[in-house]
N, C-alpha and C positions, 0 to 999 in steps of 0.2 A: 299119457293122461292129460289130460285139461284142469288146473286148477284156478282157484281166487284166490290172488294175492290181497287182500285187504291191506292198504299201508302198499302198498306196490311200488311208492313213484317216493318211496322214500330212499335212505340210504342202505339198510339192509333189506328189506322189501324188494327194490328195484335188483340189488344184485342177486339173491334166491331168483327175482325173476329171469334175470338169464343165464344162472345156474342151468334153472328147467329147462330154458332153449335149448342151451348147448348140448340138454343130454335128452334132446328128442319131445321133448313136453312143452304143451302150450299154456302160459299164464294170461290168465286172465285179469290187469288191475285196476281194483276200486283203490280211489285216494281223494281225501276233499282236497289237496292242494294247500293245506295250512302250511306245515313243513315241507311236504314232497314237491319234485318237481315234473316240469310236466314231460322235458325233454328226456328224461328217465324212462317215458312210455313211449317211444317212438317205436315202432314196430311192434307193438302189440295192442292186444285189445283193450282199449281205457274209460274207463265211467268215470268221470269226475262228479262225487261224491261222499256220502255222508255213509257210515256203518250203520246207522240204524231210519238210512231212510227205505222204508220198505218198499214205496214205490220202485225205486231204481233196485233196489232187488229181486225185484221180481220181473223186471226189463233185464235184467242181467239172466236171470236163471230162465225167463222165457227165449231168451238169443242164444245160451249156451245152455239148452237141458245136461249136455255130458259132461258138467263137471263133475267132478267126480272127488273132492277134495277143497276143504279149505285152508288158507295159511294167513293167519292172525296176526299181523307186525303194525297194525294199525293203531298208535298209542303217543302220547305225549309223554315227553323222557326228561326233563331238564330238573334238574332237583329243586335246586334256588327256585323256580319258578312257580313248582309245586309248593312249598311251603308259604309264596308267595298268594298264592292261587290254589287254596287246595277245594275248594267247590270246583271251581274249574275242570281240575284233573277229577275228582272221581264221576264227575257229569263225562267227561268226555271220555276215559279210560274203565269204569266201572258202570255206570248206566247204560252207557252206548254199546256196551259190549254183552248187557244181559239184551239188550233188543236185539241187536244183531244175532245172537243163539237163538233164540227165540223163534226167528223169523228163519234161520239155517235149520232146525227140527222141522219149520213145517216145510219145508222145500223139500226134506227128506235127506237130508246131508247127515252122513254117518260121522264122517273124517273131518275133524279141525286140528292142525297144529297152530297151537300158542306160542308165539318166541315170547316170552318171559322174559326175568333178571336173577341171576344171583344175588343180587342185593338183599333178597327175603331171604339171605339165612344169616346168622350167629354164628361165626366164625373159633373152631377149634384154639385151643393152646397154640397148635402150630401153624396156626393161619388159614388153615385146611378147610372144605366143606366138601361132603358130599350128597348124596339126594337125603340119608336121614338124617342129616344136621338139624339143628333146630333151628326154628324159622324165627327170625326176630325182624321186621320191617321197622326202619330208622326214620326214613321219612315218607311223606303223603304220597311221594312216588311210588316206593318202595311200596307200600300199604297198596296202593292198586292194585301191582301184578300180584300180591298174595292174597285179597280178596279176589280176585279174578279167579285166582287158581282155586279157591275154597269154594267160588260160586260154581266152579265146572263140576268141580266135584260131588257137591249136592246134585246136579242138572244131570250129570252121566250117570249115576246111581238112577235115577229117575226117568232115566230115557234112553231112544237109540246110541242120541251122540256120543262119539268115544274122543276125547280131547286128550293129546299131548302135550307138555310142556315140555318147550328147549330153556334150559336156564342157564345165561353166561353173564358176564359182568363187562368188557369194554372192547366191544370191535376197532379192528385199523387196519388199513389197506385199501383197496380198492378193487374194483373189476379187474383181473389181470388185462383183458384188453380197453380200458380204460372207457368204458359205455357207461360206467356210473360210479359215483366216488360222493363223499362226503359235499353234502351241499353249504354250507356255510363257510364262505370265506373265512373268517376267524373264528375259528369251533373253540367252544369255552374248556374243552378235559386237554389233557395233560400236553397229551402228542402234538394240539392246536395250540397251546401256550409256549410247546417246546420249539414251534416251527417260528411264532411269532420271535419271540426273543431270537434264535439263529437270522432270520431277517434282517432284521436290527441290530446284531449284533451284539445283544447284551446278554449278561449270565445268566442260568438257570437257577430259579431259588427251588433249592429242594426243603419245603420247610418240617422241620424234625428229622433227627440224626440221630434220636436215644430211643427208637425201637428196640425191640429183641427180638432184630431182623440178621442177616447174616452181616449186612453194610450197616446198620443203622436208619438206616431209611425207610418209608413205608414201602406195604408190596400189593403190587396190584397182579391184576389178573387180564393180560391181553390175546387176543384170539384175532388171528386174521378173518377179513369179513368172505372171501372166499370160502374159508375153512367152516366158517359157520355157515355159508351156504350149500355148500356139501354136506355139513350133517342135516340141512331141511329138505334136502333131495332124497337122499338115504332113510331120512323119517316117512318120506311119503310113499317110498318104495316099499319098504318094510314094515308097510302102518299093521295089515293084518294080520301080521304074525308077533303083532308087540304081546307082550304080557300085560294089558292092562288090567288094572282091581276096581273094580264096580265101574268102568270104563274109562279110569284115569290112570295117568304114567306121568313120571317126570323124570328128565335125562341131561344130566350137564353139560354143558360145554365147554373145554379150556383145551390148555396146555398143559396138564397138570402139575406144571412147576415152579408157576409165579415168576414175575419180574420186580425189583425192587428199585424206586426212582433211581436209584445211582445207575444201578445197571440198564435204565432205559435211558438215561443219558447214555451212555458208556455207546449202546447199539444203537443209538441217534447218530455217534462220531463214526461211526465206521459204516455210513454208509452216505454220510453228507460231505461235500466238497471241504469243507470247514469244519473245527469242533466249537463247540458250543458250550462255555464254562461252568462250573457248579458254584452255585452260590448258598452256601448254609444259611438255614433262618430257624428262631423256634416254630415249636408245634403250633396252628394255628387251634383255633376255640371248637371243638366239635372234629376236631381229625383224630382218625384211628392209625392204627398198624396195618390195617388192610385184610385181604384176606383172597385166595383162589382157588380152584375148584378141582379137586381129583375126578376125573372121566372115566374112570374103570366102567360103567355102565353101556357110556356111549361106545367102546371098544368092545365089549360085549352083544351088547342088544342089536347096533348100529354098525358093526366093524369100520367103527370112526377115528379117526385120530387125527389131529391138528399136523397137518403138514408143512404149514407155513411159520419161520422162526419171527420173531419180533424184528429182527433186523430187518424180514421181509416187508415184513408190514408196513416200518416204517419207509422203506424205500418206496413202494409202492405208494403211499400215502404222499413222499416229495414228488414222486412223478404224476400222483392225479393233480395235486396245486400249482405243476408248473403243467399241465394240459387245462386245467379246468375250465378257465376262461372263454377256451374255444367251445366248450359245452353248454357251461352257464352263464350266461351275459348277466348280470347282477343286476338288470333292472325287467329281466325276463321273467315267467312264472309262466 
């Protein structure tokens, strides 16, 4: 099949897109080049562009009538930045995204998969969410992907389009054959703070130790980005036999077993030449206990399951930052 990666030439974007290579499928990616980068498209077909610029969509869907499938990963992620900027974010993540459906209905596009966040849900007693969790968005980022998914949902009741949501909370790793990996040199979540400090050789603050977590520490929810590319392949394989209700689905993503900071240190040491020390700090202003995601759905619907261990992730993740360089020249775009 021939599909649109929107977000293409980004860090998850780019690796779905050679997900699809390797399993026989040709992506086709739009990306304006804000985040993504461009050496991320090399060998495939690239529009350097905007989601909701129609012209260039309809240059795209006149050079490729067979697509056959869209895959939505084109979105602004950064929280602080969002809160920072939250016209910004729903201009670029909510406006741009009802023009770009908009313009995908009249091209005649049935299929969109939406990569989403778990972030839009309210987190169980035990940390837990699954797709009927309750949705509670934190912040303006957060608030996107759950209007986004409220907007499909009005849109698919009311039209052809049938739209899926993938919803996970924190990719790591890399391409296994290293064609694409995290583009920012110092990435501000966890795994980029843990690599900096190893670096440098200074402790890891794990800040709060009085959860009512198994260590004390918060837990989060990590998914290798291959693993998440594998359920966007399997999603588009199995788009027309999903069970969708008035044309929407939504389907988690994890490892259904959470990581808890101590223990993503712990799996940082056993796979780096060095260990990397824990440093206790209190709870910062606005942090939680965390929360991750049960995937009984995706194991059902998708016969998906997270193959790749956190350990993986992170190894992978040291070896795209000591290859990167040869990929990303830091003053290239």
């Amino acid at each position: 099949m021939k599909v649109l990666v929107a977000g293409g030439a980004g860090f998850i974007g780019s690796t779905i897109s050679s997900c699809l290579l390797d399993a026989g499928h040709q992506p086709v990616v739009l990306d304006n080049l804000v985040t993504g980068r461009r050496e991320f498209c090399e060998g495939r077909p690239f529009y350097e562009g905007d989601i909701a610029d129609t012209v260039l969509l309809d240059r795209i869907f006149d050079e490729h009538p067979d697509i056959t499938a869209v895959v939505h990963c084109a979105a602004l992620i950064v929280v602080p930045e969002s809160v920072e900027r939250p016209i910004h974010y729903y201009r670029e993540n909510v406006a741009k995204t009802l023009q770009f459906a908009e313009h995908l209905i009249a091209k005649g596009v049935t299929r969109l998969l939406f990569s989403s966040s778990a972030s839009i849900y309210q987190p169980g007693d035990d940390f837990t969410v699954d797709e009927s969790s309750a949705l509670t968005a934190l912040s303006p980022y957060a608030r996107t992907k759950l209007i986004v998914e409220q907007m499909f949902a009005d849109i698919t009741a009311a039209t052809p389009l049938r739209v899926l949501s993938l919803r996970y909370f924190n990719p790591i790793g890399s391409d296994p054959k290293m064609r694409t990996g995290l583009q920012l040199r110092s990435p501000s979540h966890a795994l980029g703070k843990l690599i900096e400090v190893y670096r440098a050789g200074q402790p890891f603050p794990v800040t709060g130790v009085d959860y009512p977590t198994r260590d004390g520490s918060g837990i989060r929810d990590y998914v290798h980005v291959w693993d998440l590319a594998g359920a966007h392949l399997r999603a588009l394989e199995e788009f027309d036999v999903l069970p969708f209700e008035n044309g929407s689905l939504a389907i988690n993503l994890g490892t259904g077993t959470g990581t808890t900071v101590i223990e993503f240190v712990e799996a940082f040491n056993q796979v780096a030449d060095r260990p990397v020390a824990i440093e206790t700090a209190p709870r910062r202003p606005g942090d939680s206990a965390g929360a991750y995601t049960r995937s009984t759905r995706a194991a059902d619907l998708l016969g998906w399951r997270a193959e790749h261990s956190v350990a993986d992730g992170i190894r992978d993740s040291l070896a795209w930052f000591a290859h990167r360089e040869t990929i990303l020249p830091d003053l290239a775009r």
